[in-house]
C-alpha positions in Angstrom: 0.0 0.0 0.0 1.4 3.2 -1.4 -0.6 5.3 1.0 0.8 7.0 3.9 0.2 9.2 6.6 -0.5 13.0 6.2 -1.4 12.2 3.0 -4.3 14.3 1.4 -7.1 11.6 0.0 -10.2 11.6 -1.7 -12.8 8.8 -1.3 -13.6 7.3 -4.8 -17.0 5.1 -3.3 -19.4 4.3 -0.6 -21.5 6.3 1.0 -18.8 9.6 1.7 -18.1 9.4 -1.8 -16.2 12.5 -2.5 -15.0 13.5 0.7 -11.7 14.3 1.3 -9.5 14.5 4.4 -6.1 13.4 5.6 -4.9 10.2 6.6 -4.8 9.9 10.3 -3.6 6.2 10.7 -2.6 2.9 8.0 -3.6 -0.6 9.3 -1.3 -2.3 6.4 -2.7 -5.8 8.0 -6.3 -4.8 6.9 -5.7 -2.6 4.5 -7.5 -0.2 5.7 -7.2 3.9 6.5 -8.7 6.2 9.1 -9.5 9.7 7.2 -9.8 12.7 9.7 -13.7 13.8 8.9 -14.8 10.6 6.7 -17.1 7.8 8.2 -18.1 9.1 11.4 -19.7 7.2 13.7 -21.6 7.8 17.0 -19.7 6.1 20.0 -22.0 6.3 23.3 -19.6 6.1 26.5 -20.3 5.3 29.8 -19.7 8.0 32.9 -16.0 7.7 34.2 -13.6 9.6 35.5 -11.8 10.1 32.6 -15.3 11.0 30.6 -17.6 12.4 33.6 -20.3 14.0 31.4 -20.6 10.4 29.3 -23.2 10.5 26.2 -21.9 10.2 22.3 -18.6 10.7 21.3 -17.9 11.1 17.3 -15.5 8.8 15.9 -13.7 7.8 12.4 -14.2 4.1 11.4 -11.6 2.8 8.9 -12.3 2.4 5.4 -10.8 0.3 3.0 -7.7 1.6 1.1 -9.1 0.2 -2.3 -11.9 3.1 -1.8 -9.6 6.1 -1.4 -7.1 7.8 -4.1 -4.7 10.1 -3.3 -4.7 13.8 -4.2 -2.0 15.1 -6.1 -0.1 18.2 -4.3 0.7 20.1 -7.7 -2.8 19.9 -9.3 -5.0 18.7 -6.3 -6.7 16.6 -8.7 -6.5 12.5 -7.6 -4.1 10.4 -9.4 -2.7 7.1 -9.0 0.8 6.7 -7.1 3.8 5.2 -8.7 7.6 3.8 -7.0 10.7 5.3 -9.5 14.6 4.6 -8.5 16.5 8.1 -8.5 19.7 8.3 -9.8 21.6 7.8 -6.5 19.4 4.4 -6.1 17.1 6.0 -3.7 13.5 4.8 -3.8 10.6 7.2 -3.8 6.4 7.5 -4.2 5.4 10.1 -6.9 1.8 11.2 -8.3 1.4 9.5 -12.5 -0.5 12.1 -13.5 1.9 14.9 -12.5 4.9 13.0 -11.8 5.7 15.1 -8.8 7.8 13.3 -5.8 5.9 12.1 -3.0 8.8 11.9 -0.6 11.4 9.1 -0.2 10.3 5.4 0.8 14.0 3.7 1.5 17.5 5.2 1.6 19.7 4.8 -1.5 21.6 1.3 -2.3 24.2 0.8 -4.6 22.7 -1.9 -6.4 19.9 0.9 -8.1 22.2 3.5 -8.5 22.2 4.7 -12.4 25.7 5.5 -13.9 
């Protein structure tokens, strides 16, 4: 999953089609994302000390990652995301459509480097 944290996404289906938000968490083992604002749900909590009003509490559900694109930051449009080798054998993500860099996924190795 291409999809990280902080990132800016759109949701592509389901019912908050169209909403965007940023990623607050990845679940990699689910695939799923928590978007801040997106599939809100109504938690009711009991009286405690840590909560001594109790009642309904809002709270984002995950969705799955298959229903969310992510928004390009050069034409905040959604695009797909794509993994390119730089020159010094660095790996990062960047957006297809625009082909700007997404910020680096693994340090450089020697084996990748180019020339």
């Amino acid at each position: 999953m291409l999809i990280r944290e902080n990132d800016e996404v759109i949701v592509i289906t389901g019912e908050n089609r169209g909403a965007k938000g940023k990623v607050l968490r990845v679940n990699r083992d689910a695939n799923t994302v928590v978007i801040e604002g997106v599939n809100k749900v109504y938690k009711h909590v009991k009286r405690s000390a840590k909560n001594p009003q109790g009642g309904r509490l809002h709270k984002e559900m995950p969705i799955a990652a298959s229903n969310v694109m992510l928004l390009c930051p050069e034409t905040k449009k959604r695009t797909r995301v794509g993994v390119r080798y730089l020159k010094d054998g660095s790996k990062e993500r960047f957006a297809k459509k625009s082909g700007v860099s997404l910020g680096s996924i693994s340090p450089a190795k020697k084996r990748y480097a180019q020339g």
